[in-house]
N, C-alpha and C positions, 0 to 999 in steps of 0.2 A: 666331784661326781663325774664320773665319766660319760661319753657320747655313748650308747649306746650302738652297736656292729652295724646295725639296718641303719642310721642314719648317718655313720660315720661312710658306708661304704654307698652309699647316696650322692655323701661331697664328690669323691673319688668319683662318682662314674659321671657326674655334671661336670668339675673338671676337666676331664679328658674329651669328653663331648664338647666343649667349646673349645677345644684345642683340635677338636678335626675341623669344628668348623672355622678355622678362620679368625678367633675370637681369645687369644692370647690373656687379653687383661682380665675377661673375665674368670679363664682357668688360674690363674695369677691367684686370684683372691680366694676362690674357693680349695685352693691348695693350703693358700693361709688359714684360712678357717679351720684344716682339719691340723696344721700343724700348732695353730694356738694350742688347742688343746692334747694333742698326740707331737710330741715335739721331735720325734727321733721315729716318725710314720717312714720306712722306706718310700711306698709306692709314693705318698705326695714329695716325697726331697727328690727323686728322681722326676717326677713329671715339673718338679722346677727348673732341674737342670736340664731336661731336653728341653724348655722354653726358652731356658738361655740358652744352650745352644743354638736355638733354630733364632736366635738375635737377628740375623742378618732379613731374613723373612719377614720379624717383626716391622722390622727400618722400611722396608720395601712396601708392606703393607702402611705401615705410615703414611710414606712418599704418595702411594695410591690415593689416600685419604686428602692429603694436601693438596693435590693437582687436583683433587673431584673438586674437591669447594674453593678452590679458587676459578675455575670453569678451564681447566687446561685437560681437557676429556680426550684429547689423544694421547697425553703423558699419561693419565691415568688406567687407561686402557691398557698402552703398553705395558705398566706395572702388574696388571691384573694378569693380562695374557700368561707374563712370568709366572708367577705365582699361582694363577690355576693348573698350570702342566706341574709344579711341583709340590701343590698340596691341591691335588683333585676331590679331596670331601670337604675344603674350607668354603663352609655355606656363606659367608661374610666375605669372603674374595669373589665369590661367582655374583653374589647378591650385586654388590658395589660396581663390579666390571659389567653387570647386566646393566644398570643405568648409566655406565658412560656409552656403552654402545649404544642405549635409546637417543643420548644428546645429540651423538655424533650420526644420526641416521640410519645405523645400521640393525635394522631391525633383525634378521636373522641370525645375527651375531648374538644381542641381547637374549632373542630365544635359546641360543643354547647356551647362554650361563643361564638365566633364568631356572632352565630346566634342568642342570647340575644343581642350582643352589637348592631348588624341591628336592633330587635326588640326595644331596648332605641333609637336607631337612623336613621332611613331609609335611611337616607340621606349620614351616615356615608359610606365615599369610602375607608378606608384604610380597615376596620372592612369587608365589603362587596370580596376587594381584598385578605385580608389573610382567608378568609371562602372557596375563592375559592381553595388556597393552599391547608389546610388543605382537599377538597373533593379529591386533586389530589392526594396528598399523600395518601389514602386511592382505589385508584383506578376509582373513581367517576367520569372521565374524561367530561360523558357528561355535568354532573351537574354542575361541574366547570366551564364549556365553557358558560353553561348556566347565573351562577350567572357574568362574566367576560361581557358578552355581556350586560348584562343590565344594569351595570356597564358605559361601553363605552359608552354605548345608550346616556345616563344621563348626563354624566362627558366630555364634549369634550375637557377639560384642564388636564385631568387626565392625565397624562403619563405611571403611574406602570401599571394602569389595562391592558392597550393597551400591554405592556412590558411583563405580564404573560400570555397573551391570546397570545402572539405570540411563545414565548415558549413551550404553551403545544399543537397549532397547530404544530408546527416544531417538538415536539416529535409524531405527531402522522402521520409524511409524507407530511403534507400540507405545502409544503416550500413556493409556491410563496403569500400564504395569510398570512404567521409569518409573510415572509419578510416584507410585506406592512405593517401590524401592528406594526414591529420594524421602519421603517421607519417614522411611524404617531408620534410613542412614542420619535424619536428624532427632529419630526420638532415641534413637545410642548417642549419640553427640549434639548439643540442643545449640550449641554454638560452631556448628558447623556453618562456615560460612557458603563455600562454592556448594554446596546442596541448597540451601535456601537460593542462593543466588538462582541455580540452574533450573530449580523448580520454580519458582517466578517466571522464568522464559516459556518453561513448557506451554506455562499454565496460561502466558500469554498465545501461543500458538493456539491452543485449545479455543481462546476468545474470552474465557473465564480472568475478567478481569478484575474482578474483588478479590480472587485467589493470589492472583500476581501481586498485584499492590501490598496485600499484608504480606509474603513472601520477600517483597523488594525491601519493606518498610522494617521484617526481620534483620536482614543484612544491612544495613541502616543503623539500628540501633547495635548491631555486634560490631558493627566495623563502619564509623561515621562519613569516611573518606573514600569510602568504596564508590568512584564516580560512576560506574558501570550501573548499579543496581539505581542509584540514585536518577540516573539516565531517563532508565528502564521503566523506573517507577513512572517519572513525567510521563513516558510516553503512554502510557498505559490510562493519565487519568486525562491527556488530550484529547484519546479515542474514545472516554466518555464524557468530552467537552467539557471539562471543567480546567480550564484554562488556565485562571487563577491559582489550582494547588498544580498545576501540571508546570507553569512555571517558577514555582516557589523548589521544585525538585529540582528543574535544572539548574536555577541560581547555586542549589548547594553543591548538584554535580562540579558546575564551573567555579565553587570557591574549594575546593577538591583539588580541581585540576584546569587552570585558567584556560586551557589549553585542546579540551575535549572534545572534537570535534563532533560528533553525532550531538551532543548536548548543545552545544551553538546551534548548529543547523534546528534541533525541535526546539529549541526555545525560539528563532524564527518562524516555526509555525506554530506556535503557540500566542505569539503576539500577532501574526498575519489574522487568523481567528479571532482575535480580539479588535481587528479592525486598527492597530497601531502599526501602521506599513511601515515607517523610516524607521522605525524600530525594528521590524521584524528583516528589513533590509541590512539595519548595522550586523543584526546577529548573521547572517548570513553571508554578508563581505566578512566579519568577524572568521568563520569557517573558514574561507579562501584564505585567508591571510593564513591559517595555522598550513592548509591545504591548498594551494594554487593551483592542482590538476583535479579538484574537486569538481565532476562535470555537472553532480546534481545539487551543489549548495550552489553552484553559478546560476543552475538553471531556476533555479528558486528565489535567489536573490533577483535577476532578472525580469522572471513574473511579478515578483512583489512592486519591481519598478517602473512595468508597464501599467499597474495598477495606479500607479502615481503619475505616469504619464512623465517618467525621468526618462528620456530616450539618449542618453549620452554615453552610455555605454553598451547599446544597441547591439551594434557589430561584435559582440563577444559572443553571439549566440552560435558562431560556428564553432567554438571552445567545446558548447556542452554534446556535442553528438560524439556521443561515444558510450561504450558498454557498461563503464560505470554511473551515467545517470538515469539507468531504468528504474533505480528506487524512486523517480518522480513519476509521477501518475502524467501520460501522453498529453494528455489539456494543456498542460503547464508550455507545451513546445507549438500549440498551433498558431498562435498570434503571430511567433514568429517568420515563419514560410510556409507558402501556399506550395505543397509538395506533398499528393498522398502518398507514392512511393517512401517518403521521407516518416511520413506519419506513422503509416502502416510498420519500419522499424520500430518505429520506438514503440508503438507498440507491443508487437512482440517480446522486444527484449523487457519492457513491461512486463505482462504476464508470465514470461519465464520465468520470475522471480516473484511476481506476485500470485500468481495460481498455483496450489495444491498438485506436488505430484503424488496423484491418484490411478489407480487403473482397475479395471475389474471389468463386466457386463454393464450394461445403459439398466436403470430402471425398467423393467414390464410391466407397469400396472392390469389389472384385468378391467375390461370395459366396463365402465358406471353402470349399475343397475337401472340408470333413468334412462338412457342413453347418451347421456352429455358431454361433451366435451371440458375437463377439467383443466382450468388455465389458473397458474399461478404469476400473479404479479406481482414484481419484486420491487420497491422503491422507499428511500428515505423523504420522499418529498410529497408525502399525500397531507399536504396540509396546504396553506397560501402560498402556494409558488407557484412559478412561471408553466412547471410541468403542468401542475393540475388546472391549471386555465387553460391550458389547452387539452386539455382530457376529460374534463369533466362532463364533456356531451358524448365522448366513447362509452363513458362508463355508466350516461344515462340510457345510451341508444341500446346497449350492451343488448344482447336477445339472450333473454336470463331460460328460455324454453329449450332449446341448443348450447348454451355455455353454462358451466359454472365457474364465477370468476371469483379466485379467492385471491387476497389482496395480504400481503406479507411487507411491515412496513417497519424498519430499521432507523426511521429520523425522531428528530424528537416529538416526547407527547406532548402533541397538543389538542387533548380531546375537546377544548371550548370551540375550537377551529369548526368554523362554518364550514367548508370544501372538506374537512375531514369526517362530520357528521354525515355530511351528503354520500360520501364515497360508503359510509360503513351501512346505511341502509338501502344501499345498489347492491354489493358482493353479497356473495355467495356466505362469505367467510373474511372476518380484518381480523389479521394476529400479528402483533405486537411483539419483535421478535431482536430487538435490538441488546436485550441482556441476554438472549439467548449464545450459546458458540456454535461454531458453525456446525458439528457433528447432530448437535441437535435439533439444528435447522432442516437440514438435510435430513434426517428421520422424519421429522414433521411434514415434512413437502413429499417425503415417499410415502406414507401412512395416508397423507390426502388423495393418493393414488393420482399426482399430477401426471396427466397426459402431454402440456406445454408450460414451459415457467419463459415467465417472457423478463428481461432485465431491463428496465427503465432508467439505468441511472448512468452501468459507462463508468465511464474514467469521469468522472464529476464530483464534487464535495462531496465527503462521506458515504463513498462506495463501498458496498460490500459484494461485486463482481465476484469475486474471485469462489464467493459460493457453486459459482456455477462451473467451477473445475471441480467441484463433486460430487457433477451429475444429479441436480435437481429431478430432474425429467428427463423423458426419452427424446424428448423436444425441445430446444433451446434457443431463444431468439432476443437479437440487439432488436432495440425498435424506441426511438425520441430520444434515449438518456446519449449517448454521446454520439457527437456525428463523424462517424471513422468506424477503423475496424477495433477489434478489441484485441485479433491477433491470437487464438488461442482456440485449439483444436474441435475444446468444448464447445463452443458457439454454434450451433448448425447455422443460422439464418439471420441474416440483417435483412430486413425491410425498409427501403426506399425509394426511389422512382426515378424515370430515365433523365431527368432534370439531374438529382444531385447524383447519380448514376449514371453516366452515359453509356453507350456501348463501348467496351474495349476496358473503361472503369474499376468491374469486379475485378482484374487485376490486382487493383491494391486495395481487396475487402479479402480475409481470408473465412469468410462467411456466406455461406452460397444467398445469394441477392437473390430476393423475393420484390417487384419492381412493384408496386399498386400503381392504376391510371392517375393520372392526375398530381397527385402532390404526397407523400406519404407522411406529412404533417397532420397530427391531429387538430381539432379548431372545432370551438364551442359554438354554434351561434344563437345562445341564448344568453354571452356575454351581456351584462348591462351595462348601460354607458349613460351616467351620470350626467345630467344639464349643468352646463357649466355658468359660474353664479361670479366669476371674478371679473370677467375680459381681461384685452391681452395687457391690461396696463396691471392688472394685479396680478402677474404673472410676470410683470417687469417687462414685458416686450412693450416696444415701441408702438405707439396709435398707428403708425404707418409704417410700410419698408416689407419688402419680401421675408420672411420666417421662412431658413431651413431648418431642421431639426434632425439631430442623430440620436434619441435615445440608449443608446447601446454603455453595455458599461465600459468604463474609461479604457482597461487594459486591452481592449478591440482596435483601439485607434491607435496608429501606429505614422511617423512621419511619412509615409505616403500617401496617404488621406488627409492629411490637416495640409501637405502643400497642397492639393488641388483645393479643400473646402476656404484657406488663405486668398488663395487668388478668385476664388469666386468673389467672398465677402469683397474685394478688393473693386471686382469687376461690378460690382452690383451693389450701385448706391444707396444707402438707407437700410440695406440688411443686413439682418443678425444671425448669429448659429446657435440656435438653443439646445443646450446638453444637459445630461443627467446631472446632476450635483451626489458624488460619490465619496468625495473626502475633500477635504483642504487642500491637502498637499497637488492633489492633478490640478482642482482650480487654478494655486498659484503657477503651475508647473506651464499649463495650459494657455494661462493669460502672457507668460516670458514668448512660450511661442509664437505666440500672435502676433506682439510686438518685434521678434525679430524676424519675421515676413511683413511686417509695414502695416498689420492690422489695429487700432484701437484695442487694445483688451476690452473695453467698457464693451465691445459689440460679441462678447461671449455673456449668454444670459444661460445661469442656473439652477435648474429648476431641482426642489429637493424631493422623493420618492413619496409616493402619496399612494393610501389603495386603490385598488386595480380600477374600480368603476369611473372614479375621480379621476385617475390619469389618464384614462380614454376619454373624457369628456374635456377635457384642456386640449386634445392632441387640435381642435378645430380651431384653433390658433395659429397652428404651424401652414404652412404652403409644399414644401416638398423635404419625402424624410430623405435623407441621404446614409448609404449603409455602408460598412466600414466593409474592408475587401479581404483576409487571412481567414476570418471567424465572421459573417455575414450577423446580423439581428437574424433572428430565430421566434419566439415566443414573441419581440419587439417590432418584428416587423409584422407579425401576422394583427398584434393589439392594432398597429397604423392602419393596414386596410380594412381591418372590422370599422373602425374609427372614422375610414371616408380619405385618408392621408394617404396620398400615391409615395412610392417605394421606389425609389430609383438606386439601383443593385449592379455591380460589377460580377460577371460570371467567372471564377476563378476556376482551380483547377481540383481542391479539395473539396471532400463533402461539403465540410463547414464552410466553403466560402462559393456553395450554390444552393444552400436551403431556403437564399429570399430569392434567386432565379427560378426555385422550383414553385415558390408562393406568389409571384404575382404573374408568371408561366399560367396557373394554376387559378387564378382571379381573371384573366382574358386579359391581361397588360403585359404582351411579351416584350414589346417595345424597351419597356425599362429595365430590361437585363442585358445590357450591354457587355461586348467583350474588351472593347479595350480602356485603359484609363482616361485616354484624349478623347472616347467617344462618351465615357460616364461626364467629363468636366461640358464637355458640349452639350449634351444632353439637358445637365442640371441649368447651364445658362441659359439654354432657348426658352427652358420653362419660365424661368425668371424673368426673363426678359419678354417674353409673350403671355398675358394675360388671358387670353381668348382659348389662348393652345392647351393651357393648366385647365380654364374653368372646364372646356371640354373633357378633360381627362378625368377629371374632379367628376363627374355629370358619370361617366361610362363605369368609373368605379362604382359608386353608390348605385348605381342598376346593374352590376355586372354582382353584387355583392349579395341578391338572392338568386341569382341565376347560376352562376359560375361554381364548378364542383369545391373550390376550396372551404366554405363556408354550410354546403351541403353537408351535417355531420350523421345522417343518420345512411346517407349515401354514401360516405367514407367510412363509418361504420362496418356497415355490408362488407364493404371490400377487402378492409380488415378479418372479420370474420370468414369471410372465403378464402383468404390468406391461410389463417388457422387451420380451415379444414381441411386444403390440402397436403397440412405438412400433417397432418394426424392421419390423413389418408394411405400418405405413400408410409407413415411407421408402420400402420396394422397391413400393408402390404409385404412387409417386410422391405423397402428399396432403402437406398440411402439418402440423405438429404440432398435436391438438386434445386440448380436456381427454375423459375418460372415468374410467370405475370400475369397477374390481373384485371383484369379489363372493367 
């Protein structure tokens, strides 16, 4: 039975079609096909012999082939180059030569084979899809989108073009239309792996982290070895604290790839959070070792060994200043030097990487129908923490007739929480906003028509700062949560006072400084303070012997402070230095120290974390607190003089290492903010050594403690609130944010 004419002259014209294009073996075969059955077909014995003849071209085109896939992309090039000037519609010559020139850089080159090979082929979608690359890489974004879209238009089985049109939406902001396009390009291809993968990233940038995770856990299950998604995955269920599977993820990334670096360093904080420090220290020397110009796993390994009180590899901390450790959160760099110049870097270079770049007009809300001024406050720590002891008389004093404070809280739930019950029947408004992403955040906060969103938290555990680069409110202010700046444009206002601010100071605040009189610490004084039922002997202190005490946590104290507190103990018979009890490892770390300055270890006594009321009623134990000098006590030192326990403070040069200058400044005891270190060690010995001199101090504290503005909260209140309402003032004036003060 014969081919029939229509389909015989069908072979013939597919044939010679992939003979213009480039594509020899396939017209090869479709010649044979017409000659199986037509054996003496002129037109196919002829287009075999001009295949042979054009031999030499076939060879050439080979040679093309071989140099591409061995990666020799300038032999291959060259080959191409030939062979496009003498077969100008070979769609498979221009297609092949447009991907060597991508390898080798040259994008404009790539564009114009790319754009021959459409021209031999219209229909060609691979040729069409890499023409789009090659515009991107050149910066041609629209054109690309352009050639990508008509693509899709055409192609509804295509999967890549859908795959790089969502890419270069997603680099340009458009996340929920990648997404949709990543999602189209995995339900044409359900084992697509780099679309799962990419869509997990998005989906993390979004904040939508149950999205990510079953996206990571996709690519996972198609491809088990994929260390990246495995990473990815960890990191993802860190950020919703679940430690435990966040490092069972990197375990598998690191049996993937021993060698992973981003997997080392978060399986380091993954055990840092679980409170296993030498662990979380190995993984992060681990890092270094793959990476030894690692600025942020040093800087991390580092912190984690201040926390341990391992000070032997100290001095590396000039290692980590540099542009690649801004993925650490600036905290991690203050223990080390007292430099806000220094701070104020890393800051920014912080936030440049961790703030959203956004731009557009500020919020306008229209004025509250009540008249009130709408404050949003943003914090992960409205439950039993140091924040809200000392806030919880703001937010009772709060004047709910003039403010509405709505209270937006990112930490974990813990609604049994006493200080959290108390806070949700003071606001205005408590939402619960920690599964929410940040796009929806931001809706919610402009829909509540915030006039100020104030950030409570900073560069501090489980910050979500960076909200505030998309423009919360038309008003923005640092204020408790980190003491520095935050370095980023969005900020209008830090509140502080000429203590931890001095004049000349806002220099390195890039946030116009709002000064409040007095102390710009907030402070309860309805704290209770529990009758102490132990004495000092069930608290392990000696019946007798002068009690210094440092409460601060371990990673504050730093070998210039334990020589002077050394020679004290040394100088001063019969006393001890009572510290927090924060892990094993500083105790032992701590007691080596002691003993190589000449001290007994036996005269470090540690006391283990006990609730707040309980801890203040023990503090009457102690004799004189002594406060570490890089990172001052903060929240510790203000518990001591609630407490009755004088506060003898080094005035540095950083915020953080004048906030207890600014607190017992602020208590009527400026005496004990000394500037230099030979005047702090003298200081602390006269007291020790003079009985008469301490009780008197002791005596002017406890009466200076309802007189003196630090403890006045509904006074500090005020002042706060007047704060507020100037920055709301000069908005509805239309001015820009400037510094002023309070009186």
């Amino acid at each position: 039975m014969h081919q029939p004419m229509n389909g015989l002259e069908s072979l013939l014209l597919k044939a010679k079609s992939a003979a213009r294009r480039g594509d020899p073996e396939a017209a090869r075969v479709l010649y044979r096909q017409v000659l199986e059955r037509h054996p003496r077909n002129a037109r196919a014995l002829e287009g075999l012999r001009a295949l042979d003849a054009d031999t030499p071209a076939q060879l050439q085109f080979d040679r093309m082939v071989a140099a591409f896939e061995a990666g020799r992309m300038a032999e291959a090039a060259a080959c191409g180059e030939a062979l496009s000037r003498a077969h100008p519609h070979a769609h498979g010559v221009h297609t092949l030569l447009g991907a060597a020139m991508l390898e080798l850089g040259d994008d404009l080159g790539a564009e114009v084979a790319f754009r021959r090979a459409v021209a031999a082929d219209p229909h060609a979608r691979a040729a069409c899809n890499n023409l789009s690359v090659a515009l991107r890489r050149q910066g041609r974004d629209e054109e690309a989108e352009a050639v990508l879209r008509e693509v899709v238009s055409r192609a509804p089985d295509y999967a890549d073009a859908r795959y790089n049109l969502a890419g270069l939406l997603e680099a340009g902001d458009r996340l929920d239309e990648a997404a949709h396009l990543f999602e189209e390009a995995i339900a044409i291809a359900p084992d697509y792996v780099d679309a799962h993968y990419n869509l997990g990233n998005l989906r993390a940038r979004q904040g939508r982290r149950a999205d990510a995770i079953a996206c990571f856990t996709a690519v996972a299950s198609l491809r088990p070895g994929h260390a990246d998604a495995l990473n990815n995955m960890g990191a993802q269920l860190l950020a919703d604290q679940h430690a435990d599977e966040a490092l069972a993820a990197f375990d598998r990334a690191l049996l993937a790839d021993p060698r992973h670096r981003p997997a080392l360093v978060n399986r380091g904080k993954a055990l840092s959070l679980k409170g296993e420090r030498t662990a979380a220290i190995a993984a992060f020397r681990g890092a270094l070792a793959v990476d030894p110009h690692d600025a942020s796993a040093r800087l991390q390994a580092l912190f984690e060994e201040a926390h341990v009180c391992d000070w032997h590899r100290r001095g590396e901390y000039a290692l980590t200043d540099r542009p690649d450790a801004a993925a650490v959160q600036p905290f991690a760099s203050l223990p080390f030097v007292d430099d806000p110049a220094h701070q104020q870097r890393r800051s920014r270079a912080c936030a440049a990487r961790m703030f959203p770049q956004v731009a557009g007009p500020l919020p306008d809300p229209p004025p509250a129908p009540d008249g009130r001024i709408r404050i949003g406050y943003f914090s992960a720590d409205f439950h039993d923490h140091a924040t809200m002891h000392l806030m919880a008389g703001f937010f009772r004093a709060h004047d709910a007739a003039r403010f509405a404070a709505h209270c937006f809280s990112y930490g974990p739930m813990r609604e049994a929480d006493a200080a959290r019950r108390a806070l949700r029947a003071q606001a205005e408004s408590f939402t619960a906003i920690a599964a929410m992403r940040d796009e929806d955040v931001v809706a919610l906060a402009r829909a509540q028509g915030l006039d100020i969103a104030v950030d409570l938290k900073g560069y501090t555990l489980g910050t979500r700062t960076r909200l505030f680069g998309h423009r919360l409110a038309p008003v923005q202010v640092s204020w408790m949560g980190y003491p520095g700046t935050i370095g980023h444009a969005s900020m209008d206002y830090m509140i502080a006072d000429r203590v931890t601010v001095p004049p000349g100071a806002e220099a390195f605040l890039d946030e116009k400084v709002v000064r409040l009189a007095h102390c710009y610490q907030a402070n309860d004084d309805a704290r209770p303070i529990a009758a102490d039922r132990r004495g000092r002997q069930g608290w392990g202190l000696p019946p007798k012997g002068f009690v210094f005490a440092s409460f601060n946590q371990c990673y504050k104290i730093s070998p210039a402070e334990w020589d002077v507190w050394m020679t004290l103990l040394r100088e001063v018979e019969g006393s001890v230095l009572w510290l927090l009890r924060t892990n094993p490892w500083a105790e032992a770390n701590l007691q080596r120290e002691a003993a190589a300055r000449g001290v007994d270890p036996a005269r470090l006594v540690f006391a283990a974390p006990l609730p707040h009321a309980e801890h203040l009623g023990r503090l009457v134990h102690a004799d004189l607190f002594l406060d570490t000098f890089a990172v001052n006590a903060h929240t510790t030192a203000s518990d001591a003089l609630w407490a009755g326990l004088p506060v003898l403070t080094l005035a540095g040069y950083q915020f953080a290492a004048r906030v207890a200058a600014s607190l017992v400044h602020a208590i009527g005891l400026p005496e004990m903010a000394v500037e230099s270190r030979e005047a702090y060690a003298a200081t602390a010995l006269a007291l020790a050594r003079d009985p008469e001199r301490l009780t008197a101090l002791r005596a002017r504290l406890a009466a200076n403690r309802s007189t003196h503005p630090l403890f006045d909260t509904i006074g500090y209140t005020r002042r706060v609130e007047q704060a507020f309402a100037e920055m709301h003032r000069r908005r509805l004036d239309g001015l820009a944010p400037e510094a002023f003060e309070v009186r």
